[in-house]
TIZAMAR-708898 format. One record per residue: x negated, y, z of N, C-alpha, C in turn; residue in three letters. Coordinates in steps of 0.001 Angstrom, whole numbers, plus 500000, padded with zeros to 6 digits. Atoms other than C-alpha are relative to their C-alpha. Example, Ala and Ser with C-alpha at 12.3 -4.5 7.8 and 13.67 -1.06 7.14 Angstrom:
% residues 2
499110498810500000487700495500507800499100501200500000Ala/500820498810499940486330498940507140500770501090500730Ser/
END
This chain:
% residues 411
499360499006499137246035811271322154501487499991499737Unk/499064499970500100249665811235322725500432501254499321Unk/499301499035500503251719813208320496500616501237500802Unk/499293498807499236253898816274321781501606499246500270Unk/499121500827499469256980815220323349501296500188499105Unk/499328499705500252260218814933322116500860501245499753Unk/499791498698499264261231818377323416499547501339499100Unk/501012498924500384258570820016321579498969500657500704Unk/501095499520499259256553820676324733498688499462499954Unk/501573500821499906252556820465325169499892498266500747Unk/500251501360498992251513816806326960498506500702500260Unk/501515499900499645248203817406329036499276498553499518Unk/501130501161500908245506815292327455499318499139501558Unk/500497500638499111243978812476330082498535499752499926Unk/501364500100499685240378812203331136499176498528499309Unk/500467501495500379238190809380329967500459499185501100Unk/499514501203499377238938807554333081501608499883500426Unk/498684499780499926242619808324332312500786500739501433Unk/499583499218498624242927810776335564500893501137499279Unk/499963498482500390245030813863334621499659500945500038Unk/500780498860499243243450816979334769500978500722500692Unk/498954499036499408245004819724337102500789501024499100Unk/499275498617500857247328822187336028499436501021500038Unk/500506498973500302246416825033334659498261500234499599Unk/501091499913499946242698823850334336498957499432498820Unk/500724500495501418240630823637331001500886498662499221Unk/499089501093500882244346821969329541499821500378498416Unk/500228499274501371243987821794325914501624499033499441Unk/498974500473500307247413821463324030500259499930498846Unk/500285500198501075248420820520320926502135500130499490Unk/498315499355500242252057822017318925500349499668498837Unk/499337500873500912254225820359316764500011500892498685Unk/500248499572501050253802821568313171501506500664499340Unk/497861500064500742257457823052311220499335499215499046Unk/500482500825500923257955821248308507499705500433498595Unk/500421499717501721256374821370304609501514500504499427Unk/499006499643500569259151823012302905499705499971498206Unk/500278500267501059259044822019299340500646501077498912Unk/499124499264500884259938824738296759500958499688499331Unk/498580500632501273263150824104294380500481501563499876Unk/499187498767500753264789826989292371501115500494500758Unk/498321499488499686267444829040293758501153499874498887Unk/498720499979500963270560829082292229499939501159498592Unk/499784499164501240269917832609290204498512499103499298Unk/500959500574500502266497830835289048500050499142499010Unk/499894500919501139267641828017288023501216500631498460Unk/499280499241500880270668830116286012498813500703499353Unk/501476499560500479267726831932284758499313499656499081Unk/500646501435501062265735828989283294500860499681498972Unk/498533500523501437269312827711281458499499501190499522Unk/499594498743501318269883831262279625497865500115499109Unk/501457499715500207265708831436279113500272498634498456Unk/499780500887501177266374828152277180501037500116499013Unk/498896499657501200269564828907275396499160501114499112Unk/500563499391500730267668831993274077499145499726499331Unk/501056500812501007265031829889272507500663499368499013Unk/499279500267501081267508828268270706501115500915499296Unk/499044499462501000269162831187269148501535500579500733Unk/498856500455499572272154831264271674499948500734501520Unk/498643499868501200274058833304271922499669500642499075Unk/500212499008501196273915834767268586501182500143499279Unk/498625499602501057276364836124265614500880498515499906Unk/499798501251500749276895832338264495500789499314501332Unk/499489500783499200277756830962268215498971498982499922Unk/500673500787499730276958827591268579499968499116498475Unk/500340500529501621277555827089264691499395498830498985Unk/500565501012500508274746826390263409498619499253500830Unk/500482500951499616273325824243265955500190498487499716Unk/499680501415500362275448821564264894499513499590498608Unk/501240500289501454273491821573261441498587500413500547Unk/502230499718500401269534822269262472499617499276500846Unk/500721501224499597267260820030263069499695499991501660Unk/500718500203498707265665818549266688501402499447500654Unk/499267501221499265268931816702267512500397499001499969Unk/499692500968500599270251813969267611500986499602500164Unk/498982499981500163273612812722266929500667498890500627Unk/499569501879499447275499810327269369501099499813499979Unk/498632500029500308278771810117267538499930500198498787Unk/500162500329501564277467810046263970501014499311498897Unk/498650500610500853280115807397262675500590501194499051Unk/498880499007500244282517808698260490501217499401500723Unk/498765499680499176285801809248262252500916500302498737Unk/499167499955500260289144809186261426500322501614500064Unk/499656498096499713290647813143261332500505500096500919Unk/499226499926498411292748812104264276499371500412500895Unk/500344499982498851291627813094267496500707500245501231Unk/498932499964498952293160813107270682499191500911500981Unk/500332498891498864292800815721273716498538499370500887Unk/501422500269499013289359815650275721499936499826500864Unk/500312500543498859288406813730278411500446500985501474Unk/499163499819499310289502814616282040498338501284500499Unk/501299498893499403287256818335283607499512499465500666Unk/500278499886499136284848818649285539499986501012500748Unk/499574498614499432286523820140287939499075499829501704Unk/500197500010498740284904819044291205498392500806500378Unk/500658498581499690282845821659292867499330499873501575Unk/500505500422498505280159821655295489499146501344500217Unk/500611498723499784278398824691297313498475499350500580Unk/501326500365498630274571824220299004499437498477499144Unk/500765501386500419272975820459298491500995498989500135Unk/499235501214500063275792818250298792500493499265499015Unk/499272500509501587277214816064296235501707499975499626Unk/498544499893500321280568815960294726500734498812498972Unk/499764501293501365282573812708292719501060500628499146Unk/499136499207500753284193813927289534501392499566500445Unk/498292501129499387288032813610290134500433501427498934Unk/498757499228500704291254815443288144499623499908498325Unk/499864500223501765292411814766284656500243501359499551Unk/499585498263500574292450818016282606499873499637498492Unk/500438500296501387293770816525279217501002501199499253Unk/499184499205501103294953818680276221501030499214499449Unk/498732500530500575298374817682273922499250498398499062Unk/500533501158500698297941813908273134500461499723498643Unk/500292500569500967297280812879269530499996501465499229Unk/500189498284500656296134817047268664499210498987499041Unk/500791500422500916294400816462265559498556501107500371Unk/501174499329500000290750818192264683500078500988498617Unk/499683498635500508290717821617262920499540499437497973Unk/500417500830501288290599820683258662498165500941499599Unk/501312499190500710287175822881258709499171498988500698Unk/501053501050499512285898819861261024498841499197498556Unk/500352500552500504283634817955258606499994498143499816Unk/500175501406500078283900813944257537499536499219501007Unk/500874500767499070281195813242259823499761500448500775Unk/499951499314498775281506813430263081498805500047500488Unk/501297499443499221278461815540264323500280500516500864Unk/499496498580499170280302817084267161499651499668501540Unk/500587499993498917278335815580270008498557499788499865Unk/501547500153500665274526816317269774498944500331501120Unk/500824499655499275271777815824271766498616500592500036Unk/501071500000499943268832817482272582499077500077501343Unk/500956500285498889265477816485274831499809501041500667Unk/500657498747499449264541819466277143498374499622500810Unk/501135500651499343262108817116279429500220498742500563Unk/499910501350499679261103813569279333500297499485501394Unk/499646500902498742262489811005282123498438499553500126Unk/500850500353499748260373809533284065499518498212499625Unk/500202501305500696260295805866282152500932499191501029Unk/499419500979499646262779804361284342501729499675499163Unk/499122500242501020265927802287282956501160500757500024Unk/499080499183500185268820804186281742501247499461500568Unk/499170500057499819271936803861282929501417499045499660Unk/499531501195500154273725800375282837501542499715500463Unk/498799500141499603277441799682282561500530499974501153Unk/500001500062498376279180800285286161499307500273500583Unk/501189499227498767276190801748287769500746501336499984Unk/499364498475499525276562805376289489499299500458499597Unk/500731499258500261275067808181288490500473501230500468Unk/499778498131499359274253812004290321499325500166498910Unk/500481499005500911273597814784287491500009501142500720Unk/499475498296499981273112818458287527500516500092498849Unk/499562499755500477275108819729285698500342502002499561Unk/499221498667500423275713823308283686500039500390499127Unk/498933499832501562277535824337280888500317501553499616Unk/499655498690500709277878827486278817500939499836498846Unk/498663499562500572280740828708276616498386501087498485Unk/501007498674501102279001830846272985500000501061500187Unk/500785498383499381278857834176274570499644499560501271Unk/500911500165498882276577832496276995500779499930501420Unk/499241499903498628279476832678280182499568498548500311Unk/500594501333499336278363830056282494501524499480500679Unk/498808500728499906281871827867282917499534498368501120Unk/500628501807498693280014824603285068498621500023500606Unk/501018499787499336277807824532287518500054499050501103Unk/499912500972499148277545821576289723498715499435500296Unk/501499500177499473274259820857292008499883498392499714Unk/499690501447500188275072816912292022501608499261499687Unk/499223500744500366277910815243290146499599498770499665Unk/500259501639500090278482811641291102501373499400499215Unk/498860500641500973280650809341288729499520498870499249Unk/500217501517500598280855805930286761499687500674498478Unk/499830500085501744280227806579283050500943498670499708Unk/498911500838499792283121804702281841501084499960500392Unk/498703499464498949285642805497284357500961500903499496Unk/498712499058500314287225808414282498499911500926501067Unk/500241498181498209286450811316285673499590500999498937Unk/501084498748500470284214813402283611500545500002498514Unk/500084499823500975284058815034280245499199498392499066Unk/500973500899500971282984813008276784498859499914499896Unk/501462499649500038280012814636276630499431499145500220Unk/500737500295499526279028813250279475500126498781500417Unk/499617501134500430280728809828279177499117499669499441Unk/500584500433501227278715809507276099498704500260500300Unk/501632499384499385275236811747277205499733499432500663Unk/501290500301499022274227810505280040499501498376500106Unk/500934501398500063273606806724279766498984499923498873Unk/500722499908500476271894807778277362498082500285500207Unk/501337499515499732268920809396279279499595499306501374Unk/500842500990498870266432807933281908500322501224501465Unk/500238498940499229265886809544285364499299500923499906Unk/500738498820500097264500812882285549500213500489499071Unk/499888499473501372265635813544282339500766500866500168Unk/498710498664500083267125817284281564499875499540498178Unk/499799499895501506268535817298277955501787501190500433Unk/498539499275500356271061819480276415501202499518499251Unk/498982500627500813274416818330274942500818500643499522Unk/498886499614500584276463820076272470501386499533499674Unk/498585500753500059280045819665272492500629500676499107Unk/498867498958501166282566820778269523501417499314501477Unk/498895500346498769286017820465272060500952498991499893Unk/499542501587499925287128816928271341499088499299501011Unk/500645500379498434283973816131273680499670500953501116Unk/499935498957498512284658819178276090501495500079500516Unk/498344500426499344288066820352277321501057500099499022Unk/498812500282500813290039819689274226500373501198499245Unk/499056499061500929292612821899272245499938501055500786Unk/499560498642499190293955823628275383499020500530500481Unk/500779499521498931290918824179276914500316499524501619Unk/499356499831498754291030824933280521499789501005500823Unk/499625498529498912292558827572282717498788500172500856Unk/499827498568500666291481830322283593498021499947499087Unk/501082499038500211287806830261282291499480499313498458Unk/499887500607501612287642827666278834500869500341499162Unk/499189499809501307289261828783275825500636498947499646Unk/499960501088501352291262826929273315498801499710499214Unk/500498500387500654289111824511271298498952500750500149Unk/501706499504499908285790825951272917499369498846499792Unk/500922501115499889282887824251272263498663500358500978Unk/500710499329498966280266824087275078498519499329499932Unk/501283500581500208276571823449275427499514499910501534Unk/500205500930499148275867821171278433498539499744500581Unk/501125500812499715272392820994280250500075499151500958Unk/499556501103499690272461817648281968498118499826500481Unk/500473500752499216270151816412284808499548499017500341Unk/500307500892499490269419813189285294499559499808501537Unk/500442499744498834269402812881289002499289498315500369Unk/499686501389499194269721809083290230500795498871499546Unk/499246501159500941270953805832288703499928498890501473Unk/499686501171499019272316803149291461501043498852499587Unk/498564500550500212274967800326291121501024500774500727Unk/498483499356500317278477801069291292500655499911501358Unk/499294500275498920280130801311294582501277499071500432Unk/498601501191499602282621798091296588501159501150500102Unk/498744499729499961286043799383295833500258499995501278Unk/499572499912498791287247800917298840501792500263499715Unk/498533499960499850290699801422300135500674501673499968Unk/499558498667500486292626804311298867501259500520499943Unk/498807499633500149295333806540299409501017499773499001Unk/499268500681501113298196805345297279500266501459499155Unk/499788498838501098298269809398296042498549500014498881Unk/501018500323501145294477808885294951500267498942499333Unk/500267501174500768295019805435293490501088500265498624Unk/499152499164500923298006807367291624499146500751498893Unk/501339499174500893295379810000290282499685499450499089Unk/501124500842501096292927807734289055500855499198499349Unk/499676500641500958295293805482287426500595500326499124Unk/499530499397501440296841808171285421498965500902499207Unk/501278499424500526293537809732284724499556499144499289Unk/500528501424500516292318806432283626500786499349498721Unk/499649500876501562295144805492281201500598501116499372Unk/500389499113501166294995809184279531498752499716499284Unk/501266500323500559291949808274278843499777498705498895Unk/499366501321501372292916804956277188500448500989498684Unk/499196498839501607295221807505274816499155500622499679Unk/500991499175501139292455809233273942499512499444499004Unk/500699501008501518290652806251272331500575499697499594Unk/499347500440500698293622805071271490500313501026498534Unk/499292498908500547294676808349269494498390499827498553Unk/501416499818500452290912807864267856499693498912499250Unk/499922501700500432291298804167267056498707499583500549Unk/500629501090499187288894802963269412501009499219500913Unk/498988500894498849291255800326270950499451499322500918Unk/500770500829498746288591798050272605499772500552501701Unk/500411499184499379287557801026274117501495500713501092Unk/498958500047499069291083802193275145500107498990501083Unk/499699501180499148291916798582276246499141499614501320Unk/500954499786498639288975799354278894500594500686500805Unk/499164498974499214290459802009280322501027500010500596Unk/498801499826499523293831801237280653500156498418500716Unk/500080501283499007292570797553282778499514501275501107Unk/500403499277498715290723800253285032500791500759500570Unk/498973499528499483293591801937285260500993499131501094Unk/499219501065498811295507798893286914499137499584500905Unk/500809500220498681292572798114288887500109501170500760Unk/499685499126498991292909801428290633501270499643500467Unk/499046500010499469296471801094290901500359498762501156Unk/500109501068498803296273797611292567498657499817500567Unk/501100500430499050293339798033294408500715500305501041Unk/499921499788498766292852798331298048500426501108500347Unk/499722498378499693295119800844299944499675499945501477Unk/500111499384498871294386802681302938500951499959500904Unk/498080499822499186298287803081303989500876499594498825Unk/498817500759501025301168801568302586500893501821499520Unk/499463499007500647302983803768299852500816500151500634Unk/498609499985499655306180805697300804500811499470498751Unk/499450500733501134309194804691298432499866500861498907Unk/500450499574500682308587807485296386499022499769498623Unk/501137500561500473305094806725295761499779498386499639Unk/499229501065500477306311803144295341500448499863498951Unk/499394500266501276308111803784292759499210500450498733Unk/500691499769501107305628805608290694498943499021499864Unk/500975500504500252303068803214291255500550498846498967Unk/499574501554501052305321800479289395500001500626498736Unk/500053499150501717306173803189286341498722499597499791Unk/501134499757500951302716803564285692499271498598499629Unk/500392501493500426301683799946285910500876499346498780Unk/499382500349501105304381799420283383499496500962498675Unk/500570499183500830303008802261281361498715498877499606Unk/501602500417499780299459800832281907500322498113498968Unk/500422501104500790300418797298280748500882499749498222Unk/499374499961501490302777798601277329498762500464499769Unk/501316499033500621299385800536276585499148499046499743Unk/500856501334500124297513797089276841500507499369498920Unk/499154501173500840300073795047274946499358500968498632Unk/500370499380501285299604797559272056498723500175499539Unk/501492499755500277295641798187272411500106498520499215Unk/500294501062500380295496794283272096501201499315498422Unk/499978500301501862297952794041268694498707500579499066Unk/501025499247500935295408796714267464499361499329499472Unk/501401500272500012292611794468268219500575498282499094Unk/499125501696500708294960791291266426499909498783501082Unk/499923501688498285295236789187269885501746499884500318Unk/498660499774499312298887788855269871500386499081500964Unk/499702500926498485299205785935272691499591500807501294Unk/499851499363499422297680788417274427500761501051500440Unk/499181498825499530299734791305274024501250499371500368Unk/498658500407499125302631789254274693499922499811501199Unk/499663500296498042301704788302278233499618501427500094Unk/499747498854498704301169791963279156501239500374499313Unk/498882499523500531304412792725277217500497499246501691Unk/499157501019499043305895789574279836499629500558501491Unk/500322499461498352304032791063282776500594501242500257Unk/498733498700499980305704794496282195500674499806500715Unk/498327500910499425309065792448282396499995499411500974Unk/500451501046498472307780790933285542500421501286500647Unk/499718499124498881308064794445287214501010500550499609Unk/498946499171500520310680796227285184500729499261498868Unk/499404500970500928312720793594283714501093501064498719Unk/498942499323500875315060796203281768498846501231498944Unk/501210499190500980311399798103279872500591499918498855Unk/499010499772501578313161799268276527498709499501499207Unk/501258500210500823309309799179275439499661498684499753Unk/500395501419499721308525795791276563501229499172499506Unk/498687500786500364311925794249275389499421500010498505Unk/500244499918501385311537795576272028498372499322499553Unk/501019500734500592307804794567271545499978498343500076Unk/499859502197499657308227790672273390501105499862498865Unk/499301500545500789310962790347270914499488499782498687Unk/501128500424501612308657791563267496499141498625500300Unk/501038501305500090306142789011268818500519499236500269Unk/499848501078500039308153786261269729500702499660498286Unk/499229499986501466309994786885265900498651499600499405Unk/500931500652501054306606786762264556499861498461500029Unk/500619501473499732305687783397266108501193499153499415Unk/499235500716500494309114782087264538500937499486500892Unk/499145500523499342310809782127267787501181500451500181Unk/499221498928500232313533783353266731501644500055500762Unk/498894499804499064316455782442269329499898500651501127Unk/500645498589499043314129783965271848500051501401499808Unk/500246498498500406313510786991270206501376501019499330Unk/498298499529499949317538787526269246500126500355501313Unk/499594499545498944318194787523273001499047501041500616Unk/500598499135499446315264789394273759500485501690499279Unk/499831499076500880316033792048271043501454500427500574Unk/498544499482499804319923792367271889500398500713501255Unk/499356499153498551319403793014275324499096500854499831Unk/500701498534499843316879795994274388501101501080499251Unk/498668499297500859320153796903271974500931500514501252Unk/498959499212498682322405796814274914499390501521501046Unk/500094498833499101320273799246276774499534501282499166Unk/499917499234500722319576801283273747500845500063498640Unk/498610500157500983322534801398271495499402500675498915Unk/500508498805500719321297804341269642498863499416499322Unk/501114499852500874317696802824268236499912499514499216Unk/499449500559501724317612802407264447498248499011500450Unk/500938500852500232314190800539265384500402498502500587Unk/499295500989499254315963797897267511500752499139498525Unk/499185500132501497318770798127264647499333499184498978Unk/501172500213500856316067797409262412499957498341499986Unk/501055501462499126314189794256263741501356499541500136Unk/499085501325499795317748792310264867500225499913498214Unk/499864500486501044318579792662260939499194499488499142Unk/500687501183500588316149791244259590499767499062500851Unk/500152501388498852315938788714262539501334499211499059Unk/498794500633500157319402787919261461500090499730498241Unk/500497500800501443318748787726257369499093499156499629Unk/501221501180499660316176785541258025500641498812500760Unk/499508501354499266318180783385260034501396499450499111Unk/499069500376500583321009783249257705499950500062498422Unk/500543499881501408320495781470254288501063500594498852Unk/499094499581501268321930782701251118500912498985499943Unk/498631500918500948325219781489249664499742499547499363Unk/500451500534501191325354778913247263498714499395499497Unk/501245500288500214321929777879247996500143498330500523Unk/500360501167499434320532774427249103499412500191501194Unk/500572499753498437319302773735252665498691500716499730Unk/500812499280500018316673775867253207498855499240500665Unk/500617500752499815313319774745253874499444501298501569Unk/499664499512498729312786775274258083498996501090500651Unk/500771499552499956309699776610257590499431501327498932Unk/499826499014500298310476780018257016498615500856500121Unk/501009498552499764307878783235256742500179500282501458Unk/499583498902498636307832784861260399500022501220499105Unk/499889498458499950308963788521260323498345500528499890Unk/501369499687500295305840790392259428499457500752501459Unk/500123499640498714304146791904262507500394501602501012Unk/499733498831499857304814794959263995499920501301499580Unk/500232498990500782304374798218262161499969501136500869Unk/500118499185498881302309800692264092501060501152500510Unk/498688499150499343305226802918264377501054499882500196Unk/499152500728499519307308800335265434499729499644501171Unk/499441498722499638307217801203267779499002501129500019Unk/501067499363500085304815804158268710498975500167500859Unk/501426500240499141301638803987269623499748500854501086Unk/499659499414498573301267805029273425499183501596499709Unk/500091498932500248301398808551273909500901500796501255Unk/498998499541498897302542811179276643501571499891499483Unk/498265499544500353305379811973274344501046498551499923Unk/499598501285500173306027808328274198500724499194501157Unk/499384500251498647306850807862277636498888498722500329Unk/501417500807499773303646805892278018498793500833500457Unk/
END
């Protein structure tokens, strides 16, 4: 029997010998069904459920979130020991969706780069900790460059609910989102809810953030697992977003950098130039022109230095040289191409490179520095015999020779 029509109106049913019957006469009709409506939590419900579970664990209580970070049932995904350094926390999540739609994290919200961690922190960094709420459903977790939608919501220790996001989409990796959740969520399968404690090196840092995070809050994170896909074709992008993300992207470098993960920086601050030279939508004005070259010069002194960290100096010299490709007069890039060509023993290179970072900084005793011993090294003692040609190089750079990238650094 034919369905009901498009419309939603009856169809009269046809006779065995396919005659129609008359109108109005023993028609039998048949009416389109609404549809199954599948329950899901309202919004106070699911708020509801969170605080139902925080109260099982104690929370909020006298202590805060205390002593969660000592009692058992979690588990620790930042265990290492750490350096005392720490640098400001990953970029908010600030992006915000009402109803069922989704939202992609975006805006950097970092605290003062290279803040240290409070001396009551402990040796060992326990300050991101997870716990299971309800198993995934056995599929694979979350694979470098893939996408991922979460729910997302976050409490503050007097229980204030500070995040609340139905679907947040984002790269793990990328630098958009908090540490937390950098770090949390490739961790868990689909379907998976877990909770993630943050001390505020993996939430919003020192400063916090306006108006509703404290200074140095620490927050407790229940986390979603929505959907795991690959990573979306680079589309074409306003040259103000490709701005964004590429200074979102190489704060985020300074964070690991500030932390001494350099590898890990040195990720960050390539994704950073891939935003900046990716695909645009509209050609920059000159303005926006001009910042896009700063920061690519930022972006590749931040490289040159990740990669001394990592002891690749042929490398850091070509992004030192690529710098100088866009901003031939880089005080930064002058002065470092000159340490590394001094190391390698090239030392007529690294005079002219060095003198003309002198000429444009008269004033720096680190400049100062580096040409004199370039130049006692090149000139043998009195009274000596020829010198043999195969001198020591200059020793290599000395991390606070210059200084390691940093807002205040002009990096």
């Amino acid at each position: 029997m034919p369905g009901p029509s498009p419309g939603g109106s009856p169809e009269r049913e046809a006779e065995a010998g396919g005659r129609p019957r008359g109108p109005g006469r023993d028609r039998r009709v048949r009416f389109r069904l609404p549809h199954t409506a599948i329950a899901v939590p309202s919004v106070r419900e699911e708020e509801q459920l969170f605080y139902r579970r925080l109260e099982a664990l104690a929370v909020p209580g006298p202590g805060g979130f205390g002593p969660l970070f000592a009692s058992d049932g979690w588990s620790d995904l930042t265990g290492e020991r750490r350096r005392a350094a720490s640098g400001p926390a990953g970029p908010a999540v600030q992006a915000r969706t009402a109803g069922t739609g989704g939202s992609r994290a975006r805006s950097a919200n970092f605290g003062t780069p290279g803040s240290t961690l409070s001396a009551s922190c402990p040796a060992e960094d326990r300050l991101l900790r997870k716990r299971v709420v309800r198993a995934g459903l056995g599929g694979p977790r979350p694979l470098p460059g893939q996408e991922v939608s979460v729910k997302v919501l976050g409490a503050l220790e007097d229980g204030g609910l500070v995040e609340r996001d139905p679907r947040l989409i984002f790269v793990p990796g990328h630098g958009d989102v908090v540490q937390a959740l950098e770090l949390g969520v490739p961790t868990m399968q689909p379907g998976e809810v877990s909770f993630f404690l943050a001390a505020f090196p993996y939430a919003y840092g020192r400063p916090g953030r306006e108006p509703d995070v404290p200074p140095e809050a620490p927050l407790l994170f229940e986390v979603t697992l929505l959907e795991v896909r690959d990573g979306p074709d680079p589309q074409p992008l306003p040259p103000a977003v490709r701005l964004r993300l590429g200074s979102q992207r190489r704060e985020r470098g300074n964070f690991h950098f500030a932390r001494g993960d350099f590898a890990a920086a040195l990720r960050s601050y390539r994704l950073s130039l891939r935003a900046l030279d990716g695909p645009a939508a509209a050609p920059p004005g000159p303005e926006e022109e001009e910042e896009l070259r700063e920061q690519r010069v930022k972006c590749l002194n931040n490289c040159a230095a990740a990669e001394l960290k990592l002891g690749r100096a042929e490398e850091a010299l070509a992004a030192c040289e690529a710098a100088l490709r866009i901003s031939p007069d880089n005080g930064r890039a002058l002065l470092r191409r000159g340490q590394l060509l001094a190391e390698q023993g090239r030392d007529a290179e690294a005079a002219l490179v060095l003198r003309r970072a002198l000429e444009l900084d008269p004033a720096s005793k680190v400049i100062h520095t580096e040409l004199s011993r370039l130049t006692k090294r090149q000139s043998p003692p009195s009274g000596t015999g020829p010198q043999n040609p195969c001198h020591d190089p200059i020793p290599p750079p000395s991390p606070a020779s210059p200084a390691p990238p940093s807002e205040e650094g002009a990096i």
